[in-house]
C-alpha angles and dihedrals in degrees: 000000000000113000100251093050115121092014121125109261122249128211084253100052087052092043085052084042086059109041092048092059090043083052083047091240105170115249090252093048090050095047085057096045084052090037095233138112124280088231092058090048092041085054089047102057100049087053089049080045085241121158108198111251122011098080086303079282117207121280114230095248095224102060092039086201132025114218104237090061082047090055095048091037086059097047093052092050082048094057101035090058098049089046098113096039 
């Protein structure tokens, strides 16, 4: 567990949310940076309606996710978790 999961999330940290997806910071790379799971940014951004890249672009409201981004997403928690294989 990273040391800022499960805690309450500041301005700052969205701002840094933010301004890490409009860097295109990967989500991965963005969940380190935070120190949080990638599960728990993954959750906040779609709250937020952020896509990772692409200036954290707007979500259609509606759809909450598109699957492309699903697809990759899975792929990166694949691979994240059979790193140190």
């Amino acid at each position: 567990m990273d040391a800022n999961s499960g805690e309450q999330w500041s301005e700052a940290d969205i701002s840094d949310l933010k301004n890490e997806l409009d860097d295109g910071r990967t989500i991965a790379k963005t969940a380190s940076f935070l120190c949080r799971d990638v599960a728990e940014v993954r959750e906040k951004m779609k709250e937020l309606g952020l896509v990772e890249g692409d200036g954290a672009a707007l979500l259609n409201a509606d759809h909450g996710c598109c699957p492309k981004l699903d697809v990759l997403a899975a792929v990166e928690d694949f691979l994240l978790a059979h790193a140190n294989i």
